[in-house]
C-alpha positions in Angstrom: 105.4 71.8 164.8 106.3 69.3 162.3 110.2 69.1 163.6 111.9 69.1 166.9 112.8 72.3 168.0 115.7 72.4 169.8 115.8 73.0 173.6 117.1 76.3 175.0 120.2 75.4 176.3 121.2 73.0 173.3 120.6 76.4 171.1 123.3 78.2 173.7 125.6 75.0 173.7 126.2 74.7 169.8 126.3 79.2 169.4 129.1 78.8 172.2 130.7 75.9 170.2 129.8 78.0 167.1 131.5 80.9 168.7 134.9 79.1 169.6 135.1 77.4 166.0 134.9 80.7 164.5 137.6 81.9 166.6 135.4 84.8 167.2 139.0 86.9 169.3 140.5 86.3 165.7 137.5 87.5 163.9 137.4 90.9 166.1 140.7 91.5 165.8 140.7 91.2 161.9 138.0 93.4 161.6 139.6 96.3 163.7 142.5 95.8 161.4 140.2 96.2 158.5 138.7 99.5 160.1 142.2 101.3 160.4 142.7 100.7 157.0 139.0 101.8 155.8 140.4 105.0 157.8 143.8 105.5 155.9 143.1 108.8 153.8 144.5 107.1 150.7 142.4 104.2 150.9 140.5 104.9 148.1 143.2 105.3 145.6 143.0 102.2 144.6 140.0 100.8 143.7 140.2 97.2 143.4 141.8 97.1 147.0 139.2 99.2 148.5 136.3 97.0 147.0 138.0 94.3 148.3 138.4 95.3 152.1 135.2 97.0 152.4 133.5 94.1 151.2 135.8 91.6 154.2 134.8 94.1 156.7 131.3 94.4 155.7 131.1 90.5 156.0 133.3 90.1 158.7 131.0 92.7 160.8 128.0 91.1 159.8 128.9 87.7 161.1 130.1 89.5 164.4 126.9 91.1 164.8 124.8 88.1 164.2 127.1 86.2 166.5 125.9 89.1 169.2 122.0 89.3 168.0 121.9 85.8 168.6 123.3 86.0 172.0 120.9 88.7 172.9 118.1 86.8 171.9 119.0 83.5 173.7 118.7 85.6 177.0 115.6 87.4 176.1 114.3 83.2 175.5 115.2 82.1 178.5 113.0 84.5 180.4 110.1 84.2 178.5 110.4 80.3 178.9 109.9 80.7 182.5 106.9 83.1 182.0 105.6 80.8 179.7 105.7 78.3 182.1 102.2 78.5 182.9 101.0 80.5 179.6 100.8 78.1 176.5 99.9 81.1 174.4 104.0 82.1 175.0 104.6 78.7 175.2 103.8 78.5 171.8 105.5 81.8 171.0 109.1 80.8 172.7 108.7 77.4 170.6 108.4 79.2 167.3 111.2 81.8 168.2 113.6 78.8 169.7 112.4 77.6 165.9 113.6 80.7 164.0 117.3 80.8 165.7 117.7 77.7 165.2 117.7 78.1 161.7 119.6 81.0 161.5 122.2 79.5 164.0 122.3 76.9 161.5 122.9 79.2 158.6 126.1 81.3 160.6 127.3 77.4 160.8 127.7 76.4 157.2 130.7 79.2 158.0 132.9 76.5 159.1 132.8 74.3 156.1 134.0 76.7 154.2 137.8 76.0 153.4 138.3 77.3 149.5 139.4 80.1 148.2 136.5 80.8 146.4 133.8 79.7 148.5 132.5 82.9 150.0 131.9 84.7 146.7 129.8 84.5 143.7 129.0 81.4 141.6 128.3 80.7 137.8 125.5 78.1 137.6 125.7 76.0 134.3 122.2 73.8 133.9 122.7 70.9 130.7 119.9 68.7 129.4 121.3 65.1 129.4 120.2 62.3 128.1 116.8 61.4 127.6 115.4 63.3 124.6 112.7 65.5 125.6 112.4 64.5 129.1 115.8 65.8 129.7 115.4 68.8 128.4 112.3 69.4 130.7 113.7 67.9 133.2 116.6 70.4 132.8 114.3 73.3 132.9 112.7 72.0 136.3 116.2 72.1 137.9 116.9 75.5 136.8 113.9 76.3 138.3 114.8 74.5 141.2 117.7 76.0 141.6 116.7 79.4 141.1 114.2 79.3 143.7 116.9 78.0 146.4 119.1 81.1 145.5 115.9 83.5 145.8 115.1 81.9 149.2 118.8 82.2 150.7 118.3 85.6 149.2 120.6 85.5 146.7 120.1 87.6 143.4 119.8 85.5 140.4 120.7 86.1 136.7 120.3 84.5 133.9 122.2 85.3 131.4 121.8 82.6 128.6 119.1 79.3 128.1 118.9 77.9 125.0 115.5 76.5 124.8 114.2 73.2 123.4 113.1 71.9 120.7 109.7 70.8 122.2 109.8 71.9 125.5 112.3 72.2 128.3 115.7 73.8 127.6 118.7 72.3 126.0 120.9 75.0 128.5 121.3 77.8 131.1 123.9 79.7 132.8 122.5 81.7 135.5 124.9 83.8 138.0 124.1 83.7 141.6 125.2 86.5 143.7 125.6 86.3 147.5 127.8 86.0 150.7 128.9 82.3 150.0 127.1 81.2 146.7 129.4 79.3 145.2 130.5 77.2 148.2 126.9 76.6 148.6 125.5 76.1 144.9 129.2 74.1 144.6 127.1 71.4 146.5 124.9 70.6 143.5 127.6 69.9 140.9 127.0 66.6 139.2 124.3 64.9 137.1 120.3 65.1 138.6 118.6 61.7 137.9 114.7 61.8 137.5 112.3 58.9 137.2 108.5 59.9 136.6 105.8 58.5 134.1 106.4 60.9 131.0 103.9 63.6 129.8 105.1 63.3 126.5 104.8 59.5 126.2 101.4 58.8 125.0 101.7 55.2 126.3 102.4 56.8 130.0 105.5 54.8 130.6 108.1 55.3 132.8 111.4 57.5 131.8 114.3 58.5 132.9 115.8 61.6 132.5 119.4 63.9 133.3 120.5 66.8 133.4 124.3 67.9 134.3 125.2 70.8 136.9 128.2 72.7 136.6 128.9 75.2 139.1 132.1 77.6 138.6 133.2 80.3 140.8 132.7 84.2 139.4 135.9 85.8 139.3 136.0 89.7 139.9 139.8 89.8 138.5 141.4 88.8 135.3 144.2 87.8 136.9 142.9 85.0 138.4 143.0 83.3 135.3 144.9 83.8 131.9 143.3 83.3 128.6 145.5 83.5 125.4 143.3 85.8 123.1 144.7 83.1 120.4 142.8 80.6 122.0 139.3 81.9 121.5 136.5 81.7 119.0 134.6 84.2 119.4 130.9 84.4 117.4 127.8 86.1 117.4 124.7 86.0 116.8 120.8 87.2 117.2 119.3 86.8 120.7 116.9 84.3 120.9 113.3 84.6 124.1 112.7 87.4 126.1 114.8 90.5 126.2 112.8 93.4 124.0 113.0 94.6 120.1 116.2 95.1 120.4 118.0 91.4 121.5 115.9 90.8 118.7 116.5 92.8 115.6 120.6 92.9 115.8 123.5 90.4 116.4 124.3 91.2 120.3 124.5 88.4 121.8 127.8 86.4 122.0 129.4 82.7 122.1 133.5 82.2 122.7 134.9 78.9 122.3 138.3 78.2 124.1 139.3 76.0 121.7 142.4 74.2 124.1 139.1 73.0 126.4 136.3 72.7 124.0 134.6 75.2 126.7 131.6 76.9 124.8 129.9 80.1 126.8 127.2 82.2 125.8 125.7 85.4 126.8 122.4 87.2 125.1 121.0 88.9 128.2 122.7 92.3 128.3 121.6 95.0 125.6 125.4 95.1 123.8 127.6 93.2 122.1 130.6 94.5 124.1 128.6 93.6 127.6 127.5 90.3 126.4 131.2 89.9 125.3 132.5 90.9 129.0 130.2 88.6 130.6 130.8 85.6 128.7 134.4 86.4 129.2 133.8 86.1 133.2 132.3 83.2 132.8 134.6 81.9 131.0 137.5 82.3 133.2 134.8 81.5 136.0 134.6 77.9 133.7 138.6 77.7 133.7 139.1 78.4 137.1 136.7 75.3 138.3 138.6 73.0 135.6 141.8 74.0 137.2 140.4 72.7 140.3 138.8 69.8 139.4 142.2 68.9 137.8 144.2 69.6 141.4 141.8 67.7 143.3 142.2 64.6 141.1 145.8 64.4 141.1 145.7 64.7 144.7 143.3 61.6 145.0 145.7 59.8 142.4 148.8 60.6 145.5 146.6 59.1 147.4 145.5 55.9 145.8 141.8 56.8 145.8 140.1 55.4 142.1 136.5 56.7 143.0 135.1 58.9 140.5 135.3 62.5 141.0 134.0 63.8 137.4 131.5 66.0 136.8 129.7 63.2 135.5 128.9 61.5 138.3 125.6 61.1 139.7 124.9 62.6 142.6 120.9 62.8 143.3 117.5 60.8 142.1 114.2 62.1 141.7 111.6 59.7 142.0 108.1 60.2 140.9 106.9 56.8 139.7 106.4 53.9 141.7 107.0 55.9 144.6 108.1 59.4 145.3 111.6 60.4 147.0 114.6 61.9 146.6 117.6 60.8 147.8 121.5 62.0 147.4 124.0 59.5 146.8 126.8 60.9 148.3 125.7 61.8 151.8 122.3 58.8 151.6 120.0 61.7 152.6 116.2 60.9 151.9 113.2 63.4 151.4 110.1 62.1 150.9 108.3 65.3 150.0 109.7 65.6 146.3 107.6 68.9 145.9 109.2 70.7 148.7 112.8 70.1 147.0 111.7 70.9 143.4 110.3 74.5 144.7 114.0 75.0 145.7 114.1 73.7 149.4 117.7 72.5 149.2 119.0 73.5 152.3 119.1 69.8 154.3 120.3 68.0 151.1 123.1 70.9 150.4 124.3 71.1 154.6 124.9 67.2 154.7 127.0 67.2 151.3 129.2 70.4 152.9 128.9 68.1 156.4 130.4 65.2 154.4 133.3 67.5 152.3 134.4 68.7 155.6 134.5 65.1 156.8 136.7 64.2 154.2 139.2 67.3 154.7 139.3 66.8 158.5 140.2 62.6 158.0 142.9 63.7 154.7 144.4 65.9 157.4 144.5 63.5 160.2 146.3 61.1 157.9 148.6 63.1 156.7 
């Protein structure tokens, strides 16, 4: 196999450290609490409460199960290592399953670097051409691509629900939801500006470009009272859908842009058959947009407390592309390298998101020893 795989007994050492971070007595006990109220017989009164705890328990039970499968399986490994002591048929076999829980054990522990309040839900993807003419906007289209393809191999659902193509090629924009057991503290990892260097296709002298496109990433709020918007504050216009979508998208006005005019926030939304549903979503996303600028705001007046000057704006660049002279990606903020740049454009993100999560969780744990 082209990696290490992990011996046996470090597999059992980091589920049993896994296991104690997750405070897995705590986890039990929350999820019995859950179960007593999923048994009250006026639960389901109110709705938004019972969406809420049936979807904790659901995830809470999950995690406990796959805490349990994993254990189970361990054992089961550690007998067929000894019969495939002298069988390198099964030898072969208990390397590729060793394999296989190793990368789901690693996937149960991205649970521990999730701290905010939002991290475990749903996420509101926001791709922007930058600068660089029509590079950019092709490049911006290859990282919506990419990024799609990440969320459909964590088997995530992915919608888009606006792009605003190019004038040549590429896209100028997309917003694309993510839905999925901690999408937006995973997708929040690629927030920032994607650098690319290649020899341009649409340079007939073939020389070399560079390219950028912007990544927001916002979290999708269920409630409205997560955020307030002043219906004074809003713009709202629409117009005829533009790409796929039917006759219909076509032929009326249904899809929808609102301006918040205190932020200069623009959001679209053309992909549902309505006005009044394209109207909802962009809404969502709107306050999903809000919410993240709240944030961004907290966290930079808590670096100011704290002296720091490095930049923490959206601008910032945070990965290169390189195609031409030589081909590599590597992350800025965490110095990871990949040298197969295919493998990461067809959405394998996983190593480059883990090790900026790793490095947030660094940070967190060395604010909280200092303080």
């Amino acid at each position: 196999m082209s990696r290490d795989v992990p011996a046996l007994q470090d597999l059992r050492d980091q589920l049993k450290l896994l296991a104690d971070s997750l405070d897995r007595e705590a986890l039990e006990r929350r999820a019995a609490e859950l179960e007593r109220q999923l048994q009250d017989p006026d639960f389901w009164s109110d709705q938004g409460r019972a969406a809420r705890v049936s979807a904790e328990h659901a995830r809470l039970r999950h995690k406990l199960d796959e805490l349990d499968e994993l254990e189970r399986e361990l054992e089961d490994l550690v007998e067929l290592e000894q019969l495939g002591a002298d069988d390198p048929d099964l030898a072969r076999e208990v390397a590729d399953q060793r394999a296989r829980l190793a990368q789901r054990l690693a996937r149960l522990s991205e649970e521990r670097l999730f701290s905010g309040k939002y991290d475990r839900g749903d996420a509101v993807v926001t791709v922007n051409a930058g600068a660089g003419g029509t590079d950019a906007q092709d490049w911006a289209e290859m990282v919506l691509r990419m990024l799609v393809r990440w969320a459909e191999r964590r088997g995530f659902q992915a919608e888009l629900v606006d792009l605003s193509p190019g004038e040549e090629a590429g896209i100028k924009s997309a917003t694309v939801i993510v839905r999925g057991e901690n999408a937006y503290g995973l997708a929040s990892a690629e927030r920032g500006v994607h650098r690319l260097v290649r020899i341009s296709p649409f340079d007939s002298q073939k020389r070399r470009h560079t390219a950028f496109a912007g990544v927001d990433v916002a979290p999708l709020v269920e409630e409205v009272t997560d955020v307030e918007i002043d219906p004074d504050d809003l713009q709202i216009d629409t117009y005829r859908a533009s790409g796929a979508g039917g006759q219909h998208v076509n032929k009326t006005d249904s899809a929808v842009r609102i301006t918040h005019k205190p932020t200069g926030i623009v959001v679209q939304c053309q992909n549902e058959r309505s006005q009044s549903a394209n109207k909802e979503t962009a809404l969502r996303i709107l306050r999903a947009r809000l919410l993240e600028l709240e944030e961004r705001r907290r966290q930079e007046e808590i670096r100011r407390e704290r002296g720091e000057t490095q930049d923490v704006n959206f601008g910032s660049q945070i990965r290169s592309y390189v195609l031409h002279p030589y081909r590599m990606v590597k992350d800025h903020r965490t110095g990871v390298e990949i040298g197969d740049v295919d493998r990461v454009l067809d959405g394998d993100l996983d190593e480059l998101i883990a090790a900026e999560l790793a490095r947030r969780a660094g940070e967190r744990g060395a604010v909280a020893a200092g303080s």
